[in-house]
C-alpha positions as CSV (number, residue, x, y, z in Angstrom):
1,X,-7.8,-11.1,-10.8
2,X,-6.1,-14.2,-10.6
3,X,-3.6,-12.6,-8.1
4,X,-6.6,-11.1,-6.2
5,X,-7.3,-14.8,-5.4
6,X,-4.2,-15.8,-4.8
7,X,-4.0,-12.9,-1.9
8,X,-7.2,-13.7,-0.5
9,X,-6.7,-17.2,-0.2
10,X,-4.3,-16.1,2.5
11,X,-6.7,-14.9,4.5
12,X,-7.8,-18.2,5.7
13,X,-4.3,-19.8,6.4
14,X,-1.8,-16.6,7.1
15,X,-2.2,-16.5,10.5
16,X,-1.8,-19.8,11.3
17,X,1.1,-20.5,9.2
18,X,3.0,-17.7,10.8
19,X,6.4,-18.1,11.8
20,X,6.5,-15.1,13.7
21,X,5.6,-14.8,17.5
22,X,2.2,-13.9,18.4
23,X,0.9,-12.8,21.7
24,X,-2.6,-12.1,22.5
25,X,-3.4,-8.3,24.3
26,X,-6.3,-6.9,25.8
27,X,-7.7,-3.5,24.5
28,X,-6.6,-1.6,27.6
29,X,-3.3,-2.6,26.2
30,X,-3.9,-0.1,22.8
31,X,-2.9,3.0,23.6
32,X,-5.2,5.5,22.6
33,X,-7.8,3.0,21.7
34,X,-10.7,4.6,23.8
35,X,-9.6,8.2,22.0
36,X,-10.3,6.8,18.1
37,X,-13.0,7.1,15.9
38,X,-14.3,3.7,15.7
39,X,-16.9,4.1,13.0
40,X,-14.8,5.2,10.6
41,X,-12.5,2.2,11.3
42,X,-15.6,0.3,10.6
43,X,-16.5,2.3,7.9
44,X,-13.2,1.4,6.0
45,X,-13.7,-2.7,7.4
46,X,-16.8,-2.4,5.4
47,X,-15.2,-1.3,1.7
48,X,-14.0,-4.9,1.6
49,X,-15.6,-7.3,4.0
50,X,-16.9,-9.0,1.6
51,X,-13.9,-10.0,-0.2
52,X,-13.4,-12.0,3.4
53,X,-15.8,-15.1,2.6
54,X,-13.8,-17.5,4.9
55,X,-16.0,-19.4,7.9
56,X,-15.2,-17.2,11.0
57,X,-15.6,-13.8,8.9
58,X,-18.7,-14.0,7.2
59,X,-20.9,-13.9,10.1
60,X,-19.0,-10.5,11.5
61,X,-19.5,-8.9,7.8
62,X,-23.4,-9.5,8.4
63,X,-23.3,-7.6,11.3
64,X,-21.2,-5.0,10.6
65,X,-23.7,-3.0,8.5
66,X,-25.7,-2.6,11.8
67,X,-22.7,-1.6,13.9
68,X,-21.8,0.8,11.6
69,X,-25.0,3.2,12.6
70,X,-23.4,4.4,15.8
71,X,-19.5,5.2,17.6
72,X,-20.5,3.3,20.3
73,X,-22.2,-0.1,18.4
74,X,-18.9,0.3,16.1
75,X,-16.5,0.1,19.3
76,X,-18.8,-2.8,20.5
77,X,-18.6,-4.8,17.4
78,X,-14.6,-4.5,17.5
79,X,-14.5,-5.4,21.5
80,X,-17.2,-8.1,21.6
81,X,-16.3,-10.2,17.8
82,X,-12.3,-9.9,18.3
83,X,-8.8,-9.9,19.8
84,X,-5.9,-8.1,19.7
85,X,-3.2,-10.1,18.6
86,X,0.7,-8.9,18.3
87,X,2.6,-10.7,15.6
88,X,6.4,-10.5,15.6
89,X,8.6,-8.6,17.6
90,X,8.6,-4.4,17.5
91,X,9.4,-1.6,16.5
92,X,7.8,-1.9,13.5
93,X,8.7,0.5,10.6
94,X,6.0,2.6,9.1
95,X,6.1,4.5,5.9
96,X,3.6,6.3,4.2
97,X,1.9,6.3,0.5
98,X,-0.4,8.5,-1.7
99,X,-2.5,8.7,-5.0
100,X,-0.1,11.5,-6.8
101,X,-1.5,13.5,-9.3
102,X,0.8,14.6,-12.0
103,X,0.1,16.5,-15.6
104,X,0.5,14.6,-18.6
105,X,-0.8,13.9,-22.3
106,X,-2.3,10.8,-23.9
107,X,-0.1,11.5,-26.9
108,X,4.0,12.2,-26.5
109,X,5.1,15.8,-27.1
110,X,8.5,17.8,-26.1
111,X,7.1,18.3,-22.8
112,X,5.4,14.4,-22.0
113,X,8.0,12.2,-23.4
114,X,8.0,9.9,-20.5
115,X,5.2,7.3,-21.2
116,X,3.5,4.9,-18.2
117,X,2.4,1.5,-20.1
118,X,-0.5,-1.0,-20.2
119,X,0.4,-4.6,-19.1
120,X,2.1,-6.2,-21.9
121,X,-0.5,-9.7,-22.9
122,X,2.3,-11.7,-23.0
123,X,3.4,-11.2,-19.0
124,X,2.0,-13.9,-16.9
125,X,1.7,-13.6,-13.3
126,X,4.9,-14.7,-11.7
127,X,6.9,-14.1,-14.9
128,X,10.1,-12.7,-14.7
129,X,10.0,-10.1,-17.3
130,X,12.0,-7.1,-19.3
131,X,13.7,-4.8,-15.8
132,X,13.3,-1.6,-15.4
133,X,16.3,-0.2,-17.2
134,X,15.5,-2.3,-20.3
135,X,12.2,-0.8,-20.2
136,X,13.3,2.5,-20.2
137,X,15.6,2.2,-23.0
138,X,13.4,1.4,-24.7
139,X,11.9,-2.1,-25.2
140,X,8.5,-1.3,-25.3
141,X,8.8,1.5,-27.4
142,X,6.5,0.8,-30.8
143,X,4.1,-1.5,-29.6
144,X,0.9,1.2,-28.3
145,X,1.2,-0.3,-25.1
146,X,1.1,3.6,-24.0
147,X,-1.3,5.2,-21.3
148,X,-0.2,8.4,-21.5
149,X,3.1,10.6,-21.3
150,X,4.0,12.8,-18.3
151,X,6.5,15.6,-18.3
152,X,9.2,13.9,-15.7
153,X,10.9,10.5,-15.4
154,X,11.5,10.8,-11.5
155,X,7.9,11.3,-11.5
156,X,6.6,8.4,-13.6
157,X,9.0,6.4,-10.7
158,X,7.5,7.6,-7.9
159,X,4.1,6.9,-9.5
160,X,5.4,3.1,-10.1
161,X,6.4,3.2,-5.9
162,X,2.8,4.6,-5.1
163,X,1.3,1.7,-7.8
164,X,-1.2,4.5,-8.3
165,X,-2.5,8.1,-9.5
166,X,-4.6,10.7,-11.4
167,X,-2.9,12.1,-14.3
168,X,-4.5,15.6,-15.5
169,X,-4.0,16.0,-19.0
170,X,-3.7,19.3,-20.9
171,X,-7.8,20.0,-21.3
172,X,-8.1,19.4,-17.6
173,X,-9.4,16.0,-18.5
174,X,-8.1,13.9,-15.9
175,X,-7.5,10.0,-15.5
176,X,-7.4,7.6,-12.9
177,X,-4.6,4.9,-13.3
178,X,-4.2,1.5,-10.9
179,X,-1.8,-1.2,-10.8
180,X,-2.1,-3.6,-13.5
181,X,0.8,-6.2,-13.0
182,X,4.8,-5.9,-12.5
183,X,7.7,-7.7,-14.5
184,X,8.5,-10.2,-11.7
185,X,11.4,-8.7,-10.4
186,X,12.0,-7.7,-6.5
187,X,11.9,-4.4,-5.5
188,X,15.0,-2.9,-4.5
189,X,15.3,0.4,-2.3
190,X,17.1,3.1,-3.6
191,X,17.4,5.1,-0.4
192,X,18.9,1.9,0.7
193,X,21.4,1.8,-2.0
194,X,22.1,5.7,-1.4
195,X,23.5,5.0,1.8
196,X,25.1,1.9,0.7
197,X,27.4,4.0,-1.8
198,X,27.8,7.2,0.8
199,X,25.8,9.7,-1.1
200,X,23.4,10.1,2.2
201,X,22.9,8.9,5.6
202,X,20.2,6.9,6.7
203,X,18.8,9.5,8.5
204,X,18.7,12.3,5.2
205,X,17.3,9.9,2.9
206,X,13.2,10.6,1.9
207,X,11.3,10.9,-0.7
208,X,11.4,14.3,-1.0
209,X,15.6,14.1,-0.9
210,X,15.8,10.5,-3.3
211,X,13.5,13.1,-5.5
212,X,15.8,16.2,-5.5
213,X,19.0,14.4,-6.0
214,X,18.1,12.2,-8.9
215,X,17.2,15.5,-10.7
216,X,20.7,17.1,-9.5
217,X,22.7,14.2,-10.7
218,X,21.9,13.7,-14.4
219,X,22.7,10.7,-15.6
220,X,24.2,9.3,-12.6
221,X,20.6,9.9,-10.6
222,X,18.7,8.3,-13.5
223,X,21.2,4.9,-13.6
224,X,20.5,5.2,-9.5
225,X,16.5,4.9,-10.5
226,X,17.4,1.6,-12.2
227,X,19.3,0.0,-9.3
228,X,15.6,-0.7,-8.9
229,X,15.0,-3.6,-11.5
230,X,11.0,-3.6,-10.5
231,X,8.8,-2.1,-13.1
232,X,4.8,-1.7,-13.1
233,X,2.1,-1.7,-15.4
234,X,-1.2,0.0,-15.1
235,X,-4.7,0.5,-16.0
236,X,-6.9,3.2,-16.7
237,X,-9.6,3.0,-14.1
238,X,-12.8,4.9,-16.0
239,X,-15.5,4.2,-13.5
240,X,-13.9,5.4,-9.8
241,X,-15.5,8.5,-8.5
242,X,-13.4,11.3,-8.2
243,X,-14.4,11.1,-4.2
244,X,-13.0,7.3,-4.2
245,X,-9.9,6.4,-3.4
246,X,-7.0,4.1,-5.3
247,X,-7.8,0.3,-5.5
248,X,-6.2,-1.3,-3.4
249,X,-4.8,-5.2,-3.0
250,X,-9.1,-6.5,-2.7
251,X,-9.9,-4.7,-5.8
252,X,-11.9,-1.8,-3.7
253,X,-10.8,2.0,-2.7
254,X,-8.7,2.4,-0.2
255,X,-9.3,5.1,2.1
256,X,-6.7,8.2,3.8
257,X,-5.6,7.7,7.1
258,X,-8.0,3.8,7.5
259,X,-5.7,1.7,4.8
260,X,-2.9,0.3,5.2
261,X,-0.1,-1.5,2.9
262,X,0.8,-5.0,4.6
263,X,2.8,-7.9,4.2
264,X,-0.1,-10.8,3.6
265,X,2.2,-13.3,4.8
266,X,1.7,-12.4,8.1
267,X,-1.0,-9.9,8.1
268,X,-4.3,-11.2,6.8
269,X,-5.8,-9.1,3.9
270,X,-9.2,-7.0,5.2
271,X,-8.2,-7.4,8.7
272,X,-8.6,-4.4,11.1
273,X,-4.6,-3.7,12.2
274,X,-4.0,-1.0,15.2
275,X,-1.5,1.2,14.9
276,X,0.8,2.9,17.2
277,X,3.6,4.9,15.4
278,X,5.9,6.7,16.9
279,X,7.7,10.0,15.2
280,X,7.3,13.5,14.8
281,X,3.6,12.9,13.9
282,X,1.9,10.1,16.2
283,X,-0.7,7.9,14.8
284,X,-2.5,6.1,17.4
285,X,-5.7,4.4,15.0
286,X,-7.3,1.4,13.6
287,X,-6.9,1.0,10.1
288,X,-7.6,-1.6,7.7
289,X,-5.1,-4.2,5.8
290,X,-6.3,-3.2,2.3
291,X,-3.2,-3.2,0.3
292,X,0.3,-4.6,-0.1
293,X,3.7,-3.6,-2.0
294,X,6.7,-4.7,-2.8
295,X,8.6,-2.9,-0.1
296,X,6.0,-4.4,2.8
297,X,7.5,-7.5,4.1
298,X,7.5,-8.7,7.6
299,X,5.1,-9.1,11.0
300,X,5.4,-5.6,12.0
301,X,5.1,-3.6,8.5
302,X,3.1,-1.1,7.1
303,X,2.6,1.4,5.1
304,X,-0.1,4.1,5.6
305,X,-2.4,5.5,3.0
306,X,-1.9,9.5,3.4
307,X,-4.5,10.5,0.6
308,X,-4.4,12.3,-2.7
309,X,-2.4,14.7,-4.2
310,X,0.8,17.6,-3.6
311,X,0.1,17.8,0.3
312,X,-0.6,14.2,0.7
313,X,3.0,13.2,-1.2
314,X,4.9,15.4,0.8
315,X,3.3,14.1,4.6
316,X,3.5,10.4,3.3
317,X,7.6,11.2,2.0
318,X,8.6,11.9,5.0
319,X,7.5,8.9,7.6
320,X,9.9,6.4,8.6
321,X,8.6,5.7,11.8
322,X,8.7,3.0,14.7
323,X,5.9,1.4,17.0
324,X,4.1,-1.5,16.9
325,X,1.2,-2.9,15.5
326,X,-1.3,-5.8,16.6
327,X,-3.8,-7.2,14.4
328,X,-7.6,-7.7,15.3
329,X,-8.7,-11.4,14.4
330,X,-12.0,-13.4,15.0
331,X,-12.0,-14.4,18.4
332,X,-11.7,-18.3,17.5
333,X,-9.1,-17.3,14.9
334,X,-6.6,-15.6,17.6
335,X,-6.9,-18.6,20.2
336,X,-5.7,-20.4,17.8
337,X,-3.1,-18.5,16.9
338,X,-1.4,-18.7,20.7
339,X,1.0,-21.7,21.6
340,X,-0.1,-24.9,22.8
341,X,0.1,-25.1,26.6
């Protein structure tokens, strides 16, 4: 929680503490803006406005509800209460995440001998903790810090690079697990580090391929897993409908295809964000900046929230993706943002 805070104090001072260029737009400038579904953009605004308690958002949040009824009162509200603003310079890169759901046991058998753990009481926020290969010798072996036990260790590292999932254990019983804390250590791409040593060019490396060649390489693929000193903790999240979505960075569900992962520095938490991304699949939407990660840094960064499940894992492992995307702020809020003069 006390991180929550800490991320939602930024909403009030991000934007205007931003290094990065901005540069206000008008929404004939969005391509594709006219074509979206507005009320669902609103829809997903509404999941966490009122996390957003600083002056110029409070009033929009009341009248949201009421703008919500209708595709054309939901365009309105965005159009008449904000601006497009652009911050930094593009392309930006977009990647894409998902709630995996993988098999596993709440006790450790031949099959689940992998565990995923609670957050250890001793870790304080900030601390820089046990890394990732200490933890998987062993460190934390002993101590019933155990969640449960799945059946594959690439898996349980995806599932730390997703920061959530829905493990189905072997009565069909499944549980929900969120992100609970990490060890204090910065995340490290291992894709990155692939290409670094030869093994792949930038343009073979996905999470489909990082997935396959780990298993293919033994030992070798396991000690490339730990290049990656950030580890993460979870919780078991017994009261989210199976119809919800993760939690995301405001401590609501995020929802497929209308959250995005940002970098708060620059992008305030709970703002609307449009994005154009370029690629095999085009995304031309306005989505919602409901979450963050490790690997989200910078003015024009984002990951999107494909959804749960197989499907979902394999859309979201493939996007590396240019475009742009501008954030929608309070009207006084992105005047204030432009340069003096």
């Amino acid at each position: 929680m006390r991180a929550l805070l800490r991320s939602l104090s930024l909403v009030a001072a991000v934007t205007a503490a931003s290094p990065a260029p901005a540069q206000m737009l008008d929404f004939e400038a969005l391509a594709g803006w006219e074509e979206d579904d507005h009320r669902a953009a609103l829809t997903s605004f509404l999941e966490t406005c009122d996390r957003l308690d600083a002056a110029d958002w409070t009033p929009l949040c009341r009248l949201a509800p009421e703008a919500a009824k209708s595709e054309a009162s939901a365009r309105a509200f965005f159009e008449l209460f904000f601006r497009p603003v652009l911050i930094g310079t593009p392309p930006a890169l977009f990647t894409g995440y998902y709630e995996p759901e993988l098999k596993g046991s709440p006790t450790r058998t031949p099959r689940f001998a992998w565990p995923i753990y609670r957050r250890p009481p001793e870790l304080q926020d900030g601390q820089v903790y046990l890394d990732r290969a200490a933890i998987e010798a062993g460190a934390l072996r002993g101590r019933g810090l155990e969640i449960a036990w799945l059946e594959d260790p690439v898996e349980v590292f995806f599932l730390h690079i997703q920061g959530s999932g829905r493990i189905r254990m072997p009565d069909g019983h499944v549980i929900r697990v969120g992100y609970a804390g990490r060890n204090g250590h910065a995340y490290r791409s291992v894709g990155q580090e692939m290409v670094r040593r030869g093994t792949h060019r930038p343009d073979q490396v996905s999470a489909q391929e990082i997935r396959a060649w780990v298993k293919r390489s033994g030992r070798t693929g396991m000690d490339m897993l730990n290049f990656n000193p950030s580890y993460i903790f979870f919780r078991k999240l017994a009261d989210l409908p199976a119809d919800k979505g993760p939690i995301g960075a405001m401590g609501r569900s995020i929802t497929a295809f209308r959250s995005i992962a940002i970098d708060p520095a620059f992008t305030p938490l709970g703002a609307p964000v449009w994005i154009e991304k370029d690629g095999e699949n085009p995304i031309r939407s306005l989505m919602v900046a409901q979450d963050t990660g490790g690997a989200i840094k910078g003015p024009q960064r984002a990951d999107i929230f494909f959804g749960t499940g197989f499907d979902a894992g394999e859309a979201a492992g493939t996007v590396k993706d240019g475009g742009r995307m501008i954030v929608l702020l309070p009207i006084d809020r992105a005047f204030a943002m432009l340069p003096e003069g």
